[in-house]
N, C-alpha and C positions, 0 to 999 in steps of 0.2 A: 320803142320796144319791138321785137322780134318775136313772132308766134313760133314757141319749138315745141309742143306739146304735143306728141304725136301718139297716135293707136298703130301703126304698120302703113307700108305700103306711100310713106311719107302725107296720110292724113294727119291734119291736126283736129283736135276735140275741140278750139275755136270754133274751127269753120263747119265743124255737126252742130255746135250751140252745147256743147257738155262742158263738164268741170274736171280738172281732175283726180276729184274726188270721185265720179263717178268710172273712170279708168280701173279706179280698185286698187289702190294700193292694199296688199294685205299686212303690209307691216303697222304695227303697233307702237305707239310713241310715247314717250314717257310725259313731254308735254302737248296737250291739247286743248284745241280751241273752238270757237265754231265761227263760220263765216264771218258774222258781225265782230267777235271779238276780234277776231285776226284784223278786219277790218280798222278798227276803231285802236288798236296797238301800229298798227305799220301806215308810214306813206301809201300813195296810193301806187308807186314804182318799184317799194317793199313788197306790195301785196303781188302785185304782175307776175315779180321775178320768183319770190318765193313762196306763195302760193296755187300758181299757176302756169309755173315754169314759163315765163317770159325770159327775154334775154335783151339785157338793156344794151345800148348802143356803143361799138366799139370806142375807146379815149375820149369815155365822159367822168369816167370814177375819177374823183378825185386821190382815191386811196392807188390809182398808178404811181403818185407823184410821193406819195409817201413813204420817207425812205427813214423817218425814228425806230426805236428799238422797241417792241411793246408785241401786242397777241390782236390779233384777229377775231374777232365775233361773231355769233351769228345775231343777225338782226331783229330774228326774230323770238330767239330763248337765251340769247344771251350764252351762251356754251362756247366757248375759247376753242377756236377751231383751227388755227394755224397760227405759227411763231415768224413775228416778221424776219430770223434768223434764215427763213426757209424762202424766204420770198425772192424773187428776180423780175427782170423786164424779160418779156418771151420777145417780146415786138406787139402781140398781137391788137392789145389795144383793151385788155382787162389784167388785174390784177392775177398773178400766177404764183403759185408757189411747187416748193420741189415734194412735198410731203405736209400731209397734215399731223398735227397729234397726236397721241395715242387717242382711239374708244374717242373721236371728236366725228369722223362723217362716218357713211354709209354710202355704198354704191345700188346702181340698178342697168340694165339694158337701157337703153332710148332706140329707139328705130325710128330712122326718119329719112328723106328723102337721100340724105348719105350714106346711106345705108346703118351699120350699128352704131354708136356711141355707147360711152358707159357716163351716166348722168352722174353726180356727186348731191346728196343732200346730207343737211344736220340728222345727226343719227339721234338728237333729243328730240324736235320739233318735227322733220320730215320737210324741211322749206329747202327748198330750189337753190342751189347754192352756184352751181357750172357741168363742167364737165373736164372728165382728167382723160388725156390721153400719152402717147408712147413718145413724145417725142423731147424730153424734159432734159435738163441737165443731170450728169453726177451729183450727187451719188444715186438716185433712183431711175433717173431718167424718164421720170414721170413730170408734166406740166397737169398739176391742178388749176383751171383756168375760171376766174371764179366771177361773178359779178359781184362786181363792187359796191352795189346799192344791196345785196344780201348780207354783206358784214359791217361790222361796227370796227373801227381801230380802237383799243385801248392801249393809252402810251406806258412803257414800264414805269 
């Protein structure tokens, strides 16, 4: 796993010892949890990535290799977050798709040592999903770049 959790100026909230609950998110989530439970519901590389915005390791997800027809999960509320219709190979070495579903994520800033990003989380739960940037196929031309140990595949 990759520390991306940043406050500015490419700090991460690892390396001060905070959470990023204490960052502040000020959005409100229709599901929630508390540390233990989130805990004791996700892997320990579910919890990393989507609670803590970790970022798991380039072409480890098995969900790259999965090319059936069915919907994307989040791992942590269960909320249908992308149609494998939308899905492609970027190259990069996570699961990408071209668009999510309707009322499925949420965006935010990230700033990190690359300067901006725009993060991507489940807009029911608030869990760490990737990041979308500009550089995607037609029709949107967006790559939603997602970790793969944040979703569930459900087959049609």
């Amino acid at each position: 796993m990759t520390r991306r959790t940043t406050i500015g100026l490419g700090v991460t909230l690892a390396a001060l010892g905070l959470s990023r609950r204490w960052a502040g998110a000020a959005e409100a989530f229709e599901v929630t949890k508390t540390e233990a439970e989130w805990r004791k519901l996700l892997t320990p590389a579910q919890y990393a990535v989507l609670r803590e915005e970790d970022t798991e390791r380039a072409f480890t997800s098995p969900l790259n290799d999965e090319h059936r027809t069915g919907t994307y999960a989040c791992a942590g509320c269960d909320l249908p977050l992308y149609s494998s219709k939308a899905k492609y190979d970027s190259g990069t070495g996570w699961p990408s798709f071209w668009e999510p579903l309707p009322n499925a994520v949420a965006t935010k800033a990230d700033w990190g040592l690359l300067g901006r990003r725009t993060e991507v989380h489940c807009r029911r739960c608030g869990g760490h999903l990737g990041h979308v940037f500009d550089d995607g196929p037609k029709p949107t031309g967006k790559r939603y770049c997602m970790n793969g140990v944040a979703l569930v595949f459900r087959p049609a």
